[in-house]
Each structure stands twice: as C-alpha cells, then as structure tokens.
C-alpha positions as CSV (number, residue, x, y, z in Angstrom):
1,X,50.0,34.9,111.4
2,X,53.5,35.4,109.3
3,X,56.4,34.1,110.2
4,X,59.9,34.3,108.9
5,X,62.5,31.7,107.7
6,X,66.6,31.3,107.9
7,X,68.9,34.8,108.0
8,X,67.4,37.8,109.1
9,X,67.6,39.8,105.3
10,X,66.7,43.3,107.0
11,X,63.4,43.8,106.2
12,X,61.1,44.9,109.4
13,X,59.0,41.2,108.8
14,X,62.4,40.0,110.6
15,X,61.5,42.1,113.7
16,X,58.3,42.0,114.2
17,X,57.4,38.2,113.5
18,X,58.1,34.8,114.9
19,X,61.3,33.3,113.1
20,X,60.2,29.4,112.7
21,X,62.4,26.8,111.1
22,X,63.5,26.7,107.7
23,X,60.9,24.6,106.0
24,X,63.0,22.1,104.3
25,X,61.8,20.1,101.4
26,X,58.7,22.2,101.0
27,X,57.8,24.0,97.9
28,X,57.7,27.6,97.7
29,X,54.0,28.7,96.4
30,X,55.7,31.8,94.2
31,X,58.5,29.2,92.1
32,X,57.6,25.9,93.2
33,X,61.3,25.1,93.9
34,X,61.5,23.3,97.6
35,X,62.6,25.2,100.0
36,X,66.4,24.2,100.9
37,X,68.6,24.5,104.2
38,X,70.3,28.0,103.6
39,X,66.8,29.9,102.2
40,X,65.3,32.4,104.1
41,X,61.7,33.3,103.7
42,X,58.4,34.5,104.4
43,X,55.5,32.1,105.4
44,X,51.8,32.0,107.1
45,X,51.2,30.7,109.7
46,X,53.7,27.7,110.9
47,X,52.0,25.4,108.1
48,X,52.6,28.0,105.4
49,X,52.7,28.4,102.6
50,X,55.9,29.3,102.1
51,X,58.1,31.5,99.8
52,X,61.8,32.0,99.5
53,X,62.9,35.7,100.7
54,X,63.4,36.7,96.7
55,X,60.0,35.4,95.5
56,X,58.1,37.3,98.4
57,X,59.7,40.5,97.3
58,X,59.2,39.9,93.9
59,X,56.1,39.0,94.1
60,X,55.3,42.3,96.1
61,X,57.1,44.6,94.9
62,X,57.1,43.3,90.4
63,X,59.7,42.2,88.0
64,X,62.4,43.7,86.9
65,X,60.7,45.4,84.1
66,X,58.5,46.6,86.6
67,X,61.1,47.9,89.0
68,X,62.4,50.2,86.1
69,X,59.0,51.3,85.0
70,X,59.6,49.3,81.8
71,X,56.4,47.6,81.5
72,X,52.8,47.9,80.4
73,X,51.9,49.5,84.0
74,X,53.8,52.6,82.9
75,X,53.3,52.6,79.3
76,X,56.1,50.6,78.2
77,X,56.5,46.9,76.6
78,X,58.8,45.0,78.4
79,X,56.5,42.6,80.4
80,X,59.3,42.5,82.7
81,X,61.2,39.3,83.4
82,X,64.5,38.6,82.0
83,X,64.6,36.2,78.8
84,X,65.5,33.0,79.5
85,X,65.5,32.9,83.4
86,X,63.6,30.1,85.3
87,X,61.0,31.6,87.6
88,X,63.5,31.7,91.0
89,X,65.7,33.4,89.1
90,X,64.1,36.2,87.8
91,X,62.7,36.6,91.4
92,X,66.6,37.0,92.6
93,X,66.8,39.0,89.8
94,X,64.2,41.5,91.3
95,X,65.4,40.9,94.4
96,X,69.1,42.0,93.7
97,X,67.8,45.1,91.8
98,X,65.7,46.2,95.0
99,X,67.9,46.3,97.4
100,X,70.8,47.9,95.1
101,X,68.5,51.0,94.1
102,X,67.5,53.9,96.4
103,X,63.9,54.3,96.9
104,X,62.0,56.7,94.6
C-alpha cells in the first residue's frame, strides 16, 4: 500500500492515499539522505521504504537531461544530471524543472 509523507505537494498520491507520519531519521532508498521533519514523501506501506517527494519524481519521471530530451534516450549525450550536484540535489533539480514546465 503507498502512503504519503509531510505537505500535500499536489500530486493525486496526496488524495488518494493514507498520509502517515513523516519518517524521521530514516533514509530515503533514492539518495540515502535521512528523511528530516519538514520532507514530504512517498513510501510503501507504513514500514517503507521511503523517498523524499523530489527523489520519487525524479526517479519516475528522469534527470534533468532527461526532462529536456538531452540524453542518450533521445539521441543526445548529456547523461543528464547536473555536474557537481550530490544525488538529492539533482533530484530537486528535476523536481523544480517538472513542476515549472507545461506538459508535452
């Protein structure tokens, strides 16, 4: 069963699933960075695993590079995250470019 974590982020997972309590301390299975008080999320089940809100969709939805059609997928060579960024943060990086783009 999913479940959901922290502020409602608009997705239709926030409607249609039992919120549970933030899962403090635990480590998200997409980053491995532990979950902290203000992170929302995804999990299974209420033992998880878990994964902050920006990791899920990033690891649905691809990288950057992937977003943008950039990568190998589409013919390109960009393998798609930025240079330099730890894995969380090319995951808000993803994140932030989904939700400021119309859909295709």
């Amino acid at each position: 069963m999913n479940v959901w974590f922290g502020t409602d982020w608009g997705a239709p997972i926030c409607h249609v699933t039992p919120q549970v309590d933030v899962p403090i301390g635990l480590p998200c299975l997409w980053c491995e960075e532990l979950v902290a008080p203000n992170d929302s999320g995804w999990g299974q089940g209420p033992d998880g695993p878990w994964m902050h809100v920006e990791c899920f969709i990033r690891q649905a939805l691809g990288s950057v590079g992937h977003q943008l059609k950039l990568c190998p997928c589409f013919g390109g060579t960009y393998e798609g995250e930025p240079e330099g960024m730890s894995t969380r943060d090319a995951a808000r990086a993803a994140f932030e470019l989904t939700r400021s783009r119309p859909p295709d």
